[in-house]
N, C-alpha and C positions, 0 to 999 in steps of 0.2 A: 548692753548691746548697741546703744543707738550711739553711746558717748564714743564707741570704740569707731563706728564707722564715720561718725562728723570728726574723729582725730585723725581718719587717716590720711597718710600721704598725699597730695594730688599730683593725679597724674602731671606726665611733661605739658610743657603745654602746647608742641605739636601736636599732641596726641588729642586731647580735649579742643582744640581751635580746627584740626583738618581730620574732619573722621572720615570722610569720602575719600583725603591723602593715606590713611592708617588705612584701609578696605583694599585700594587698591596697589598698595605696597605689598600687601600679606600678600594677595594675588598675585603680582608678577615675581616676587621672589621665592614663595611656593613653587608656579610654576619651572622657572628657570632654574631652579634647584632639580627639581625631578626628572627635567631633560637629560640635564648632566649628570645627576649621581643615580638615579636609577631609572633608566630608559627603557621602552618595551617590557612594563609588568603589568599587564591590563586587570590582575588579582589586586595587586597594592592599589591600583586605582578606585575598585567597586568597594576595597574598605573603606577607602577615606570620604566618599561618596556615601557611604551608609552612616559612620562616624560623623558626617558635617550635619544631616536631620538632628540628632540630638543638642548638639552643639548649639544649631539654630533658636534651640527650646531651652537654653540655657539663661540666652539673652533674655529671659520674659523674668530672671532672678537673679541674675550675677546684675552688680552695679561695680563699675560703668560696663553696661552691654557692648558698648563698641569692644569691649575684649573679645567676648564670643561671639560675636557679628565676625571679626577677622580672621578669630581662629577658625570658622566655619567657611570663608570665603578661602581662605588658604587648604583646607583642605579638600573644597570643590574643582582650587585649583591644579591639588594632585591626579584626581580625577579625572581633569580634561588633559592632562599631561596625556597620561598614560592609555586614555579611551583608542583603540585602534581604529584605521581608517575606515572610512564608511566603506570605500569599496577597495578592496583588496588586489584587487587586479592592477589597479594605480602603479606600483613598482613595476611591475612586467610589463605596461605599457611602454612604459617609460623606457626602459634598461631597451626594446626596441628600437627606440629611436638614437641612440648615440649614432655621435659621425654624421646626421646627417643637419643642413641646415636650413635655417628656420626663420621668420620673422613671425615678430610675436607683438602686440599690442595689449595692455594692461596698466592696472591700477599698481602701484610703489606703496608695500604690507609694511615700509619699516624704512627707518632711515638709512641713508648710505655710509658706506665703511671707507677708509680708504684703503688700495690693494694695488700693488705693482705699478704705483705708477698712474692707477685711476682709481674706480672704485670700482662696489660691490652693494647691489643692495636685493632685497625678497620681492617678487612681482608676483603679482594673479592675474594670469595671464585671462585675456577676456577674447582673443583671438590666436592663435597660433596657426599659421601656413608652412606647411612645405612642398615647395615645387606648386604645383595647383590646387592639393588637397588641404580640407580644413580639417586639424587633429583637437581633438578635446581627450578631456579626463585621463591628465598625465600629470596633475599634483600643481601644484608652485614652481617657478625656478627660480634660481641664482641666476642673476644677469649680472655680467662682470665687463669692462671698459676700460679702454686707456681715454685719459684724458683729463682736465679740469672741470669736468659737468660734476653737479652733484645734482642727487636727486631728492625728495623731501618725500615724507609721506603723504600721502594720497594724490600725488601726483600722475597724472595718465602719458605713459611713454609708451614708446614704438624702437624697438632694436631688431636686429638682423644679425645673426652667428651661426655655429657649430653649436651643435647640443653636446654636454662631454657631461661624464659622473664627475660630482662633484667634488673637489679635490680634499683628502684625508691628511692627518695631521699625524705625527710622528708619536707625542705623548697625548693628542684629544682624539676620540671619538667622531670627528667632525661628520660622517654622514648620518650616523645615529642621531646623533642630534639636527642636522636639517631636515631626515625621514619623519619628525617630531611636526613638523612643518610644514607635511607635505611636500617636500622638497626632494626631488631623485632626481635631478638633471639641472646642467648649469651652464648656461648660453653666453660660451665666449663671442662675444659681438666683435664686428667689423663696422658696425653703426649704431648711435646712441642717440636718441633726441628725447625730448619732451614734448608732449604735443599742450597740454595744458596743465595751469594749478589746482581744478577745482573751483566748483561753484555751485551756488544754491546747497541743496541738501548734501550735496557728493563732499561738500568741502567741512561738514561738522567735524566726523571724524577725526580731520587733520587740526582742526580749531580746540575738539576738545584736548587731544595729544599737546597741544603747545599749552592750554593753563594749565594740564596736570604734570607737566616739566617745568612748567612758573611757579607754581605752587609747592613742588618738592624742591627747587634751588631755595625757597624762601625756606619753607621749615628746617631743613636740613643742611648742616654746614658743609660745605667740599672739603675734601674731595666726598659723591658719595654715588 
């Protein structure tokens, strides 16, 4: 027995050199898989959720455990796919305010895209005004611009638009999958700035985001 596991294979050697890279790959591509290919099944969720516990106790005899360490985080990551929103009112908030507009200040969830001419990127919003009222708990939005600005994550901006549902796709799903998100409304701006980049603890977040992008261009050859 012992000759058969000192002859085996070894692993890649991404895999044995970046096991923090292998934990959180399993994660975001569990996740982003479950957005798209199976969205709003909050049942597939609580199994793969019950299914990662064992898994977990896997690693305490499978060698190399970072197997089941992964395959356990990827399955927690189905989980949070599919877990529905805390509060459910969130969409009927929302679908109220179309048409009207808004200025909004918040933290940048993700990097920007390019789109028509400018971009597009995911905000949590930490203020939202319309007219003199302050609206809360209406999800995430798509804030979308013309222009050359790009935005970075964890960046804090401040835009002004039209709140509109967010635009669908002919062969994607695209609201189902930003509903995933939190995302029911998508704020065509007439104004885009940044106000700052972060700093002190606000700006780890965006520090850990750019090594674990250094870290996977290094292990992993492009395109990937």
């Amino acid at each position: 027995e012992r000759s058969r596991v000192r002859h085996r294979p070894p692993l890649p050697d991404a895999v044995s050199r970046y096991p923090a890279l292998v934990i959180a790959t399993s994660w975001c591509t569990a996740l982003a898989a479950t957005v798209v290919l199976a969205p709003f099944q909050p049942n597939l969720g609580v199994f793969a959720i019950a299914l990662a516990i064992p898994c977990l106790a896997l690693a305490l005899a499978l060698r190399p455990a970072i197997l089941a360490v992964a395959l356990a985080f990827a399955l927690l990551a189905v989980g949070r796919a599919e877990l529905p929103p805390s509060d459910p009112q969130i969409p009927l908030r929302a679908a109220g305010l179309v048409g009207r507009v808004a200025t909004i200040t918040g933290t940048v969830a993700d990097d920007s895209r390019p789109s028509a001419g400018g971009g597009e990127v995911l905000v949590e919003p930490n203020q939202l005004v319309i007219g003199t009222s302050q609206v809360s708990a209406i999800g995430n939005l798509m804030v979308r611009w013309r222009g050359p600005t790009i935005a970075s994550f964890g960046q804090q901006v401040q835009a002004t638009g039209r709140l509109m549902p967010p635009r669908d796709l002919p062969t994607f799903d695209r609201r189902a999958y930003l509903a995933q998100r939190q995302v029911y409304l998508e704020l065509q701006t007439t104004s885009f700035d940044i106000l700052t980049d972060g700093s002190g603890p606000a700006a780890f977040p965006a520090w850990l985001r750019a090594r674990y992008t250094t870290a996977l261009d290094g292990a992993l050859r492009p395109p990937h």
